[in-house]
C-alpha positions as CSV (number, residue, x, y, z in Angstrom):
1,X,8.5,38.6,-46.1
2,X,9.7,39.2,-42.8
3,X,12.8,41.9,-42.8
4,X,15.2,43.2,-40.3
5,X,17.1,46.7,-40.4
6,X,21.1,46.2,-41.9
7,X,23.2,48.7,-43.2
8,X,26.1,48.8,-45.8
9,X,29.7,48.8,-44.4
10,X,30.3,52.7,-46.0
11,X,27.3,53.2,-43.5
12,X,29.4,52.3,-40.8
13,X,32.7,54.2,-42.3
14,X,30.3,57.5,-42.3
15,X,29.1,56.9,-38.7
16,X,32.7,56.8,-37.7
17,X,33.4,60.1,-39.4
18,X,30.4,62.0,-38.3
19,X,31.6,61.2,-34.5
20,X,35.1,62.2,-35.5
21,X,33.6,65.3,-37.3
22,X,31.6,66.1,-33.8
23,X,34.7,65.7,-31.7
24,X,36.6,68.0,-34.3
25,X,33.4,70.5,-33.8
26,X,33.0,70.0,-29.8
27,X,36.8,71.3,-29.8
28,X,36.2,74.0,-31.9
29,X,32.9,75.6,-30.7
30,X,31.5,76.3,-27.1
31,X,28.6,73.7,-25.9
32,X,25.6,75.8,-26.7
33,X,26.7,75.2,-30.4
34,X,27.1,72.1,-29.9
35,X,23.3,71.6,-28.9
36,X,22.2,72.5,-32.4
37,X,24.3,68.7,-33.5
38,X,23.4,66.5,-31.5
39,X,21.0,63.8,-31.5
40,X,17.6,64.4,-30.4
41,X,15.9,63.9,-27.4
42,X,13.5,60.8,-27.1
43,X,10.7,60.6,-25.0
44,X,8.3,57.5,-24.6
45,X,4.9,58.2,-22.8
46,X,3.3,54.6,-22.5
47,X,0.0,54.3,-21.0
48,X,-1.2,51.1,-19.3
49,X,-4.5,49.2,-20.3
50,X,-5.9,52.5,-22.4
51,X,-8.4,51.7,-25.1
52,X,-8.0,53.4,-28.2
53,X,-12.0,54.3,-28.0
54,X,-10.7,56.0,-24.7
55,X,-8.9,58.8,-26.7
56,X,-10.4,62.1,-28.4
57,X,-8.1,62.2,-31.5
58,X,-9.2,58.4,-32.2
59,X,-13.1,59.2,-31.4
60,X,-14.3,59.4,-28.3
61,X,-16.1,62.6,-27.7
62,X,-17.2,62.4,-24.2
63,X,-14.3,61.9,-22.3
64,X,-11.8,64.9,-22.7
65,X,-7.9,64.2,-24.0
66,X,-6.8,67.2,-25.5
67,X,-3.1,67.2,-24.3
68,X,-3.3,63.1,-26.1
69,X,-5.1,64.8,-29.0
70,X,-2.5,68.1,-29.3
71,X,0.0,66.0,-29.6
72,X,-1.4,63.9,-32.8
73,X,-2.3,67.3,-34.4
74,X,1.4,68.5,-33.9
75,X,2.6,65.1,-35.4
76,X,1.7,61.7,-37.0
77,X,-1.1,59.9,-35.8
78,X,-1.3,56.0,-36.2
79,X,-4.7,54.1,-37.1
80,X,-3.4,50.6,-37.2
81,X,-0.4,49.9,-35.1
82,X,-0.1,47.3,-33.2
83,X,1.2,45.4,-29.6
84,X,2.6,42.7,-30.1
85,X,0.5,40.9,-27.0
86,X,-2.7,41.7,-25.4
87,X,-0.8,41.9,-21.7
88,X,1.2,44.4,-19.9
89,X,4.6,42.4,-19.7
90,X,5.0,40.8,-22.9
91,X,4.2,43.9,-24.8
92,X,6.1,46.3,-22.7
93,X,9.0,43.7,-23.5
94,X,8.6,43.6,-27.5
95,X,8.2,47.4,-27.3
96,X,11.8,47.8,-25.5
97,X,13.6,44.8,-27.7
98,X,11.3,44.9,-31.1
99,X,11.1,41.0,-30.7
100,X,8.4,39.0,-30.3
101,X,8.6,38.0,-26.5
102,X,7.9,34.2,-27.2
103,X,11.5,34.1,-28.8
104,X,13.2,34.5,-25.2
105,X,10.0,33.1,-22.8
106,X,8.3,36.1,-21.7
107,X,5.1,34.5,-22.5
108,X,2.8,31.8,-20.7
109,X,2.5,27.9,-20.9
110,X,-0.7,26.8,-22.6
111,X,-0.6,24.1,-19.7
112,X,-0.5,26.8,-17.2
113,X,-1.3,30.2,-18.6
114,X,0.0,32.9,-16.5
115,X,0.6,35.6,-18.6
116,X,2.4,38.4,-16.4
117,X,5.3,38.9,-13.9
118,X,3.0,38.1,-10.5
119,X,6.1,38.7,-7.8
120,X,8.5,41.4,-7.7
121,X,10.8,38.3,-6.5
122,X,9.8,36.1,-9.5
123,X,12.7,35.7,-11.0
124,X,11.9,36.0,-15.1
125,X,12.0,38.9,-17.4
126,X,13.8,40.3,-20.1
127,X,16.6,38.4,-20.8
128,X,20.2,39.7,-19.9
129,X,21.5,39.0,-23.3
130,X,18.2,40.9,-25.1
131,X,19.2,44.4,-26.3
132,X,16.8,47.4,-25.2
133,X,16.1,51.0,-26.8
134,X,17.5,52.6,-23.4
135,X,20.4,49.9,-24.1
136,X,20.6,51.1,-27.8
137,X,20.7,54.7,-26.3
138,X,23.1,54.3,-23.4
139,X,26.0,53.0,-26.3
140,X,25.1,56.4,-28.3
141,X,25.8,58.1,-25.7
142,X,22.3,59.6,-24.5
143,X,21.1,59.5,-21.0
144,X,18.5,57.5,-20.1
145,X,15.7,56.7,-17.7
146,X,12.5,55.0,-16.8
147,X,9.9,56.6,-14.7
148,X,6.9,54.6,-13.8
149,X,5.9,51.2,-14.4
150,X,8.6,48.4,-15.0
151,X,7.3,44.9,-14.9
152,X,9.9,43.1,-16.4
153,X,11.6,41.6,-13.4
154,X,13.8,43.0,-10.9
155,X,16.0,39.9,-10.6
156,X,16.9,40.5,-6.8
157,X,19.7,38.6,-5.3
158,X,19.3,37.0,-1.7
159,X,17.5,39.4,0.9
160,X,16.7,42.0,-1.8
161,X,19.7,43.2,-2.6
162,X,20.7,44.1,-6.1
163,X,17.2,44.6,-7.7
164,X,18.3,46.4,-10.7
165,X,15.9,45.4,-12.9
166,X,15.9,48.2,-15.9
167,X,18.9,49.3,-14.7
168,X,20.8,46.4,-16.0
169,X,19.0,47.2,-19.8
170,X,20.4,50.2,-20.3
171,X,18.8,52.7,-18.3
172,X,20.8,54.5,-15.8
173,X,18.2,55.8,-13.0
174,X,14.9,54.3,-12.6
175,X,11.8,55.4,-10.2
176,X,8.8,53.9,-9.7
177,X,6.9,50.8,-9.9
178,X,8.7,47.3,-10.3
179,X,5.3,45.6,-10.8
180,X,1.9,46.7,-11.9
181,X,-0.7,48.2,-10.0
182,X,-3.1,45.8,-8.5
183,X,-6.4,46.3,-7.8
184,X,-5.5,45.3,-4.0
185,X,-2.9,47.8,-3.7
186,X,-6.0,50.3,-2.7
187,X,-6.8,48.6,0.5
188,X,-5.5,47.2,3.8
189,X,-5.8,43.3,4.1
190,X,-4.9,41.2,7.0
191,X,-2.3,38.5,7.5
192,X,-4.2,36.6,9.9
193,X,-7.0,35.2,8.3
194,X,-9.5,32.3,8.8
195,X,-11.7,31.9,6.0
196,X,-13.8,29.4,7.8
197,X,-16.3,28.2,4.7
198,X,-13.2,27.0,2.7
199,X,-13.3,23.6,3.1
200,X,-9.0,23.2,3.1
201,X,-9.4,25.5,6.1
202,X,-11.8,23.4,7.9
203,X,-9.8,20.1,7.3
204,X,-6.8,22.2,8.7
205,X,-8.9,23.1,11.5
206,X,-9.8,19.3,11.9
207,X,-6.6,18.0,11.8
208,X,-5.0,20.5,14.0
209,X,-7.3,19.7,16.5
210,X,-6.9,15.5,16.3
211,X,-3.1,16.3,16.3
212,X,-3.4,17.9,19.7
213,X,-5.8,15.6,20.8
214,X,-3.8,12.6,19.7
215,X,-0.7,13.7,21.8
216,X,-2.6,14.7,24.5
217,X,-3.7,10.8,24.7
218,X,-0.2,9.5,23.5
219,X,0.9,11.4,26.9
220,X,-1.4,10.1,29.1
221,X,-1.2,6.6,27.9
222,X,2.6,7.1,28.4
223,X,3.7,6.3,24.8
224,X,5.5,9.7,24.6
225,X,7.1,11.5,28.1
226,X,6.2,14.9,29.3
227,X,9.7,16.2,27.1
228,X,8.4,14.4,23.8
229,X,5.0,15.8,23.9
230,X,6.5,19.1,24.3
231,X,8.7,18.9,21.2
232,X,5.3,17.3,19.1
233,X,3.2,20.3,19.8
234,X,5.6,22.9,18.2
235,X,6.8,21.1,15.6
236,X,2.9,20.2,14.7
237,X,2.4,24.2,15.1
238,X,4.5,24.8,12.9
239,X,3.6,22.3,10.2
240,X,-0.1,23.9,10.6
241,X,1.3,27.0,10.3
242,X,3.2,26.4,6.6
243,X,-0.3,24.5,5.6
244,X,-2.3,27.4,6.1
245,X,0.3,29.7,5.0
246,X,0.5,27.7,1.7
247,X,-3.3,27.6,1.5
248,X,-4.0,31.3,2.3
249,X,-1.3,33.6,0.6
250,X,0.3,31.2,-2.2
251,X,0.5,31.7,-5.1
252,X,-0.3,35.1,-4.4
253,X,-2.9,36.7,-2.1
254,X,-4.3,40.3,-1.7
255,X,-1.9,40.4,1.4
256,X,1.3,39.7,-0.5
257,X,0.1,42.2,-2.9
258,X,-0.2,45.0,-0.6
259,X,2.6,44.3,1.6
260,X,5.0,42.3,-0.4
261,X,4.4,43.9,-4.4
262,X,3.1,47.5,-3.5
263,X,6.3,49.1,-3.6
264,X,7.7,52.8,-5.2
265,X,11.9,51.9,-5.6
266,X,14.7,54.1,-6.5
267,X,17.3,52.8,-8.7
268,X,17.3,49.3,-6.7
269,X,16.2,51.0,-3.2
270,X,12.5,50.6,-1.7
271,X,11.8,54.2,-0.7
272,X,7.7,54.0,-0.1
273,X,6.0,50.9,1.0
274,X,3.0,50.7,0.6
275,X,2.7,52.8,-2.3
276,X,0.4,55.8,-1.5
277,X,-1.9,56.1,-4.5
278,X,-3.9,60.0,-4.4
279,X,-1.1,61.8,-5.8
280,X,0.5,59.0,-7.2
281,X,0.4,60.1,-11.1
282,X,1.4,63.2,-9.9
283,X,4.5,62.4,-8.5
284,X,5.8,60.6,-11.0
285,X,5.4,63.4,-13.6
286,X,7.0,65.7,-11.6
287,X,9.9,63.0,-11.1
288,X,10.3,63.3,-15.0
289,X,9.9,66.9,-15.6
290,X,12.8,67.3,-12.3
291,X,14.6,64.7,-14.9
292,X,14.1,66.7,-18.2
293,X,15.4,70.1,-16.4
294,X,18.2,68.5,-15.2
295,X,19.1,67.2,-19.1
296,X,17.9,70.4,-20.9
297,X,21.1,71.7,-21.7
298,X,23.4,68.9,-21.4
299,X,26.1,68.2,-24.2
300,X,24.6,64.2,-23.9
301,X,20.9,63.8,-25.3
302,X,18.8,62.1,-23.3
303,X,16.1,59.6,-23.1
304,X,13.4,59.3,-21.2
305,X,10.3,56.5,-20.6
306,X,7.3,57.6,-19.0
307,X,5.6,54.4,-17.8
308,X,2.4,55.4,-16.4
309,X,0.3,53.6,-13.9
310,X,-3.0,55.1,-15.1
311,X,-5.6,53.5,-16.3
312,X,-4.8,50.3,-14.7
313,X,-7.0,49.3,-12.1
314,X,-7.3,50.4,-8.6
315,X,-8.8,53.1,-10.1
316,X,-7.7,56.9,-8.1
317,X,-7.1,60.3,-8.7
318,X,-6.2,63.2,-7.4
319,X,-8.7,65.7,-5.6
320,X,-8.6,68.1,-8.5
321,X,-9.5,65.4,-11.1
322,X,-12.3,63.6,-9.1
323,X,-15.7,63.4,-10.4
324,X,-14.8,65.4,-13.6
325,X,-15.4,62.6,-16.1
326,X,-18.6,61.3,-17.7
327,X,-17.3,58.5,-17.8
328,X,-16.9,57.7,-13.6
329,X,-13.9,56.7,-11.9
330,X,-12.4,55.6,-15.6
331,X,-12.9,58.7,-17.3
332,X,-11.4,60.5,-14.3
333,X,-8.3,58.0,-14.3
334,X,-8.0,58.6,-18.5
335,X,-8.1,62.8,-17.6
336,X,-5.8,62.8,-14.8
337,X,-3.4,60.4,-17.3
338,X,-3.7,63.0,-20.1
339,X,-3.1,66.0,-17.9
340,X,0.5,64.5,-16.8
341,X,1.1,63.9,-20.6
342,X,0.0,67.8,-21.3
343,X,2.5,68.9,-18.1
344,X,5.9,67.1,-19.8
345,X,4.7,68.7,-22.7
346,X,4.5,71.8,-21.6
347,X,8.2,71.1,-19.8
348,X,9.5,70.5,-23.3
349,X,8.1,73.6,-24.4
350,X,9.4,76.0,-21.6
351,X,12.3,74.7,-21.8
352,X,13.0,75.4,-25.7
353,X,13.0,71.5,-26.6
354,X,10.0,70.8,-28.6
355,X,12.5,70.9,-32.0
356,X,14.7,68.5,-30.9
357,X,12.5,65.6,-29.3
358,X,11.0,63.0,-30.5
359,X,8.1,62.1,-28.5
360,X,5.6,58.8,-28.9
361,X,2.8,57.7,-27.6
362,X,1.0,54.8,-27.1
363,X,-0.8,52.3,-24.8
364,X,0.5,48.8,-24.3
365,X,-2.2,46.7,-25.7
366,X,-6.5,47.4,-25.4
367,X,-8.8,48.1,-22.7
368,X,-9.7,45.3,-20.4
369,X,-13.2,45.4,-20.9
370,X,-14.6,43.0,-18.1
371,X,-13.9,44.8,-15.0
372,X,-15.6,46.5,-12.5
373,X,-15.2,48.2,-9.4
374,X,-16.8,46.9,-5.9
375,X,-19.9,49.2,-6.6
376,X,-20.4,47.8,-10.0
377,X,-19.0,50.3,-12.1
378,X,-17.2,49.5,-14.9
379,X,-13.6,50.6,-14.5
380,X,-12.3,48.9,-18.0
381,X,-11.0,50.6,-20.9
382,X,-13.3,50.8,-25.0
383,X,-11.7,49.8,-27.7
384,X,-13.7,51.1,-30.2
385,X,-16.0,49.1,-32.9
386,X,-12.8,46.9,-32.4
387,X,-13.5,43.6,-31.3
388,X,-12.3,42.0,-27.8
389,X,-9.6,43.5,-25.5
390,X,-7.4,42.9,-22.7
391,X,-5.6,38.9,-22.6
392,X,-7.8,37.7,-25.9
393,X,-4.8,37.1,-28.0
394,X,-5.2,38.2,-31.4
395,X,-8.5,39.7,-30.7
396,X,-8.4,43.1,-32.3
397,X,-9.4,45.8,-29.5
398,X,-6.4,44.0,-27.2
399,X,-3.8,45.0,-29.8
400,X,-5.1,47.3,-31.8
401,X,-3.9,51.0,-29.6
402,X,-3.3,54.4,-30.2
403,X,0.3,55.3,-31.4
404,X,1.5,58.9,-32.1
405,X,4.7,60.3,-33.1
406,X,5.7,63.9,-33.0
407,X,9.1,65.6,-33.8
408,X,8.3,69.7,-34.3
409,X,10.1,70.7,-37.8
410,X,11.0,67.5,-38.6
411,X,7.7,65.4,-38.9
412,X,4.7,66.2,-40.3
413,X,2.1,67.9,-38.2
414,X,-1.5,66.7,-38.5
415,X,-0.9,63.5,-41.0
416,X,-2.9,60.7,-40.1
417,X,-1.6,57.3,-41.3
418,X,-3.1,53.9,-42.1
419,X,-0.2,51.8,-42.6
420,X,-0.2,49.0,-40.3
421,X,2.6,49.2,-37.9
422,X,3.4,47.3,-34.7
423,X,5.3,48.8,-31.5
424,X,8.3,46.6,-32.1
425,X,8.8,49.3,-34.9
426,X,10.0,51.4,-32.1
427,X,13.4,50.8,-31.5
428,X,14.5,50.8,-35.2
429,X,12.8,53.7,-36.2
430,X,13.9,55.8,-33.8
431,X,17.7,55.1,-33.9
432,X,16.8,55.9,-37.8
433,X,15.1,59.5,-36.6
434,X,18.2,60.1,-34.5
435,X,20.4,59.5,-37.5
436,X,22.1,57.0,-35.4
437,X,23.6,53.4,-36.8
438,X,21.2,50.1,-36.7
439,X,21.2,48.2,-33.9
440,X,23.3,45.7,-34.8
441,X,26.3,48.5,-35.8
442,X,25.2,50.2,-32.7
443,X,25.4,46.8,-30.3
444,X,27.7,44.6,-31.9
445,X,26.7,42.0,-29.5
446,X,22.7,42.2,-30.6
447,X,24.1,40.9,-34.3
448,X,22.6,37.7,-33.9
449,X,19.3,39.0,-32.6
450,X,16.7,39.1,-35.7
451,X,14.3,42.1,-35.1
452,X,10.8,41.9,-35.5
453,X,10.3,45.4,-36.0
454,X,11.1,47.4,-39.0
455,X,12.1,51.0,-39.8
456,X,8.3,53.3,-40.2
457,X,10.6,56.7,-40.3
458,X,9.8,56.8,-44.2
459,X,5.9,56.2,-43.6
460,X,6.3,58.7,-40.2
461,X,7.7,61.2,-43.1
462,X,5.2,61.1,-45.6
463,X,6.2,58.7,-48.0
464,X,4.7,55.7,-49.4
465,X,4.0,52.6,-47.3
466,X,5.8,50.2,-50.3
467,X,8.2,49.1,-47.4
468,X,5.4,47.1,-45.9
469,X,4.5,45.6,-49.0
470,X,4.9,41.6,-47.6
471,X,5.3,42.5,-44.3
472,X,3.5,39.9,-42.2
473,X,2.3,40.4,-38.5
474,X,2.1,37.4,-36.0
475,X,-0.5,37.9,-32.7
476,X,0.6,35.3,-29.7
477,X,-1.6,34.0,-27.4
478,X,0.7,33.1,-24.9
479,X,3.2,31.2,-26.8
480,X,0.5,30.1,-29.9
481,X,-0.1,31.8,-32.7
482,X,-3.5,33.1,-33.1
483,X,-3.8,35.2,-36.0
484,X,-1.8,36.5,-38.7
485,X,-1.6,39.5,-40.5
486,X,0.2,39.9,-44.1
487,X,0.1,43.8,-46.0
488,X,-0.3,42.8,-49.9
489,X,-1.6,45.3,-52.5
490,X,-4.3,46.8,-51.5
491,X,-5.2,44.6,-48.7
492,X,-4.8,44.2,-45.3
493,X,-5.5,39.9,-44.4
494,X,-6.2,39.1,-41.0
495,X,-6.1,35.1,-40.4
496,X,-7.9,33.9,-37.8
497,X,-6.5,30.6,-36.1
498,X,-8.6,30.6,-32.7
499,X,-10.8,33.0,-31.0
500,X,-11.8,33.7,-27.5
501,X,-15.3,32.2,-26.5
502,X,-17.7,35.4,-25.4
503,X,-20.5,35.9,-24.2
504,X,-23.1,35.5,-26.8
505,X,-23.8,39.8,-28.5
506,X,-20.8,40.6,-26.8
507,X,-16.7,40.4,-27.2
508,X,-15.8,39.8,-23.5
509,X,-16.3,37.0,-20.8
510,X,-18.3,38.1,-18.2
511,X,-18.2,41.4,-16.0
512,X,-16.7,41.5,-12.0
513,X,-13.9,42.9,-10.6
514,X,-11.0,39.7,-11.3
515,X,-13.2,39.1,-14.4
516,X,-10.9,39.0,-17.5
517,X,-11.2,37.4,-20.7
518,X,-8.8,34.8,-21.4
519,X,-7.0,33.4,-24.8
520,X,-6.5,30.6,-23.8
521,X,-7.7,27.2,-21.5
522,X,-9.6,24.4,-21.6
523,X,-13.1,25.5,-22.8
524,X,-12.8,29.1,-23.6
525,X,-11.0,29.2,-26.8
526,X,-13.0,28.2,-30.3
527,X,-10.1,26.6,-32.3
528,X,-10.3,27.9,-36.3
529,X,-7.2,26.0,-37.4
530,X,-8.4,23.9,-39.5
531,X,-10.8,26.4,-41.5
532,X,-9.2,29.8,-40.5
533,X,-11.8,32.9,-40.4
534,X,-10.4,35.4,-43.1
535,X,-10.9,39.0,-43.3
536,X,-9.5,42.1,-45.7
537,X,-9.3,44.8,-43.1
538,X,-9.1,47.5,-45.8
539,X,-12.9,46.9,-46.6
540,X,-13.5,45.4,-42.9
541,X,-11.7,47.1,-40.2
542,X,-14.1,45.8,-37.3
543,X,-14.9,42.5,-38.7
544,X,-18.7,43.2,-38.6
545,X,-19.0,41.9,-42.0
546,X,-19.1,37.5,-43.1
547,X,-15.2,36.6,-43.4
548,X,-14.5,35.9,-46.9
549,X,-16.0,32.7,-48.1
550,X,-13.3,29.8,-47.7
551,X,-14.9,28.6,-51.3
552,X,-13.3,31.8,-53.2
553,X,-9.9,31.9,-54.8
554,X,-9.0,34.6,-53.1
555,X,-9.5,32.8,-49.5
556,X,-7.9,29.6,-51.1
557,X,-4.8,32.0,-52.3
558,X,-4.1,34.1,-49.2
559,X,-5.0,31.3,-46.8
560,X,-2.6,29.0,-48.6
561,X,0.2,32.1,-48.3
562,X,-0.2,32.2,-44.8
563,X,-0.1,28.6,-44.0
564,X,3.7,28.6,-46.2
565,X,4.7,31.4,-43.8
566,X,3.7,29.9,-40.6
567,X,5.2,26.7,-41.3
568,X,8.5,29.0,-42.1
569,X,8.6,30.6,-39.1
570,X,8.0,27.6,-36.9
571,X,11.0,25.5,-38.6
572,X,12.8,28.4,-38.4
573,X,12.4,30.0,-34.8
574,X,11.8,27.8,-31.6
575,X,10.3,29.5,-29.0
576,X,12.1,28.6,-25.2
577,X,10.2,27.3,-22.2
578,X,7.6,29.7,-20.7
579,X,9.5,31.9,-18.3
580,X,6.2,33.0,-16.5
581,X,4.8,29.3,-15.7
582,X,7.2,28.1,-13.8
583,X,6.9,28.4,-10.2
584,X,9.5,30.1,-9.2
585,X,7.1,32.9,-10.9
586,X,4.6,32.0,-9.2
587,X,5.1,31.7,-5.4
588,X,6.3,34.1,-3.1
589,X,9.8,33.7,-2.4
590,X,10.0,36.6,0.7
591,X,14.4,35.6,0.7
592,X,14.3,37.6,-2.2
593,X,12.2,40.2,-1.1
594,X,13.5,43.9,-1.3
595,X,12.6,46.2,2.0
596,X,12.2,49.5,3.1
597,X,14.6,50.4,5.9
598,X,13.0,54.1,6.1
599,X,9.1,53.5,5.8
């Protein structure tokens, strides 16, 4: 069954006492003692669009990890854990609230499926009322920040003001980026533009011209006076103008990207516009290692959340890291990511904090498999023997992602675990790491929020996985459920509702550079809902094998177990309208765009 962390009231009446005992101490003892009983330090390094077949301790032998792959010998590596989306701002938002992001919108509309935050003015994202790890932190007192990537709205008030996006979710300094990287963040495009084969363009062009034409004759024919055809021109001009602007940059074009969405913000400041990539991974490791030094010997732990851009596409690196990689541009991109993850590693170590920080790892969901770079050369992520990737819903290599958590002297060092475990699991285990109350005792206002994710810090530890016994795993297309997962025994079901159409002996959709393989639309999906594929991924962890005959009892059992569930779950939660189909998401609304005065 589905659980949720809660804790006895003598849980709370201890909690109370330890703070009153740390007060009694903090009187009694100088700061430096203090150090040795407080809370540790948390640090989050999330990497964007990495495959787990991109990463040495998971397999890959050709391109080099070793800081990655350190890390997971000095800790507890995860085999099966789990986003809870196959795109960047859904799971990013389960990971921060360990909910599904279907229960507050943060998903698309089946009717129109866009499936990210597309303007830093659109106005969705994580709910106000929806209760963070950094907001979790902030009430037990640690310091926190974001570094890096955000993408889960910015929610800017009339001419760009206010755009505190993570800072109103707990975290109290944020730089970096308030979107994604785009692949058209890497080169100049014009504002002007005439694509003269698009046939919108030429009727514009048409009708522009029989509008001037037309008052030219109204003039001469005196229907309008020399004044009236004056006023017509403009007001036609302009009317021209809005068409082609609608027709050219709406919803949003590579223009708007790289003028409008390329943007590097402090707190709720622009303070680089457009973003200057060679260097870029750089400077936002050095931003958190300045953060980390400034923290290491404060009496207030402190929590930091390393969002990097890498390997997103555009694909760039720094001079040093060029052409190192087997692998191209990718490979480069996946060295220069692990080298920043190796330097705030070191930073904790030089600075005497490896004992007391937590640190995890992890990507946000699988490798987008399709893309390619101008050239032809594929800039995508490998996931593995896996099947599918990036936006394929419930497709294995999209959620399927490396996750690794280390805590010197407290963890084990070098364990390798099988459990499955989802992201979501995040938030409650590491408030149960810290020795700090469950959310709900910790954010009395979060008491009617049901969490998705569950507590791992016993499996993390060593012990036995019988806390997942039941546990049942949902993977969203959008807002639809695709597959499900339930943990029973021995045996690991994966129910497959619908799957992504590929190309026939592959698991993606095509190859280009905007190529990506989607869940969902009309054509592309194979609907298995009424004769669901089955699998046990304890004796088939890639699928290669025939799904278990729908004939057998055990098919007829499990199936039938799953089916109770889902019918559960959907009379019991109902999901809000999509926040990301709406078109408020979707066009650019410049009145809300934030600036940079010093650029």
């Amino acid at each position: 069954m589905h659980r949720f962390s809660s804790r006895t009231r003598e849980d709370k009446l201890l909690w109370v006492l330890m703070v009153c005992v740390a007060s009694l101490i903090k009187g009694a003892v100088g700061s430096e003692d203090l150090q040795l009983h407080k809370p540790p330090n948390i640090v989050i390094l999330l990497a964007d669009d990495l495959g787990i077949g991109d990463v040495g301790c998971y397999g890959n032998d050709t391109i080099r990890t070793p800081h990655i792959d350190r890390l997971a010998s000095e800790g507890v590596r995860l085999t099966h854990h789990l986003a809870a989306a196959a795109m960047c701002t859904p799971s990013r938002a389960a990971l921060l609230t360990a909910r599904y992001p279907a229960r507050y919108g943060l998903v698309a509309d089946p009717i129109l499926p866009v499936p990210v935050l597309i303007q830093i003015t659109s106005p969705g994202g994580i709910p106000g009322d929806e209760v963070t790890i950094a907001t979790a932190l902030a009430a037990a007192n640690y310091t926190t920040a974001i570094v890096g990537k955000w993408h889960l709205g910015m929610n800017c008030s009339l001419w760009g003001r206010g755009c505190l996006g993570p800072l109103r979710h707990g975290f109290h300094s944020f730089f970096g980026l308030p979107m994604s990287l785009f692949q058209e963040y890497a080169d100049p495009y014009p504002f002007w533009t005439l694509p003269a084969d698009t046939a919108v363009i030429q009727g514009l062009v048409v009708a522009g011209l029989v509008f001037m034409v037309s008052v030219g004759v109204a003039r001469r024919k005196g229907v309008v006076d020399a004044c009236g055809a004056a006023s017509l021109l403009p007001v036609g001009l302009v009317v021209l103008f809005v068409a082609w602007f609608c027709v050219t940059h709406l919803p949003v074009s590579p223009w708007i990207q790289n003028h409008a969405n390329s943007v590097l913000m402090r707190d709720g400041e622009v303070v680089e516009a457009p973003i200057k990539l060679e260097g870029f991974s750089q400077r936002l490791v050095a931003e958190s290692r300045r953060f980390i030094t400034e923290h290491a010997n404060s009496e207030r732990p402190f929590f930091l959340f390393h969002s990097f851009g890498h390997v997103h596409t555009p694909m760039f690196t720094a001079p040093h890291m060029a052409g190192r990689s087997k692998h191209g541009r990718y490979g480069d991109n996946v060295e220069e990511m692990d080298e920043g993850v190796g330097s705030l590693l070191d930073t904790l170590t030089q600075l005497g904090l490896e004992n007391n920080t937590v640190v995890y790892f992890a990507s946000d969901h699988g490798g987008h498999l399709e893309v390619t770079d101008d050239d032809g050369q594929r800039i995508g992520g490998h996931n593995g023997r896996f099947k599918g990737g990036k936006r394929q819903g419930g497709s294995e290599g999209g959620i399927r992602v490396p996750g690794i958590f280390r805590w010197s002297g407290h963890l084990p060092c070098g364990v390798t675990q099988h459990s499955p475990t989802s992201m979501m699991d995040v938030l409650p285990t590491l408030l149960s790491l810290a020795g700090l109350p469950p959310l709900h005792t910790l954010v009395p206002r979060a008491s009617h929020k049901e969490l998705d994710g569950t507590d791992i810090s016993e499996i993390l530890q060593g012990g036995a996985a019988e806390s997942q016994e039941g546990r049942v795993f949902l993977h969203h297309c959008d807002s639809a459920i695709h597959a499900v997962r339930l943990v029973t025994g021995d045996h690991v079901y994966k129910m497959h509702l619908a799957r992504p159409k590929w190309f026939p002996g592959s698991t993606q959709c095509g190859w280009g550079r905007g190529v990506i393989c989607s869940c969902s639309g009309y054509g592309l999906v194979t609907d298995l809902s009424s004769r669901p594929e089955l699998y046990d991924l304890n004796k088939d962890p890639y699928e290669d094998k025939q799904p278990i005959s729908p004939e057998s009892e055990e098919y007829k059992v499990v199936v039938k177990q799953m089916r109770e569930y889902l019918e559960q779950w959907k009379a019991r939660v109902k999901y809000p309208p999509s926040q990301l189909s709406t078109l408020a998401n979707i066009i650019w609304r410049p009145w809300y765009q934030p600036v940079c005065h010093n650029c």
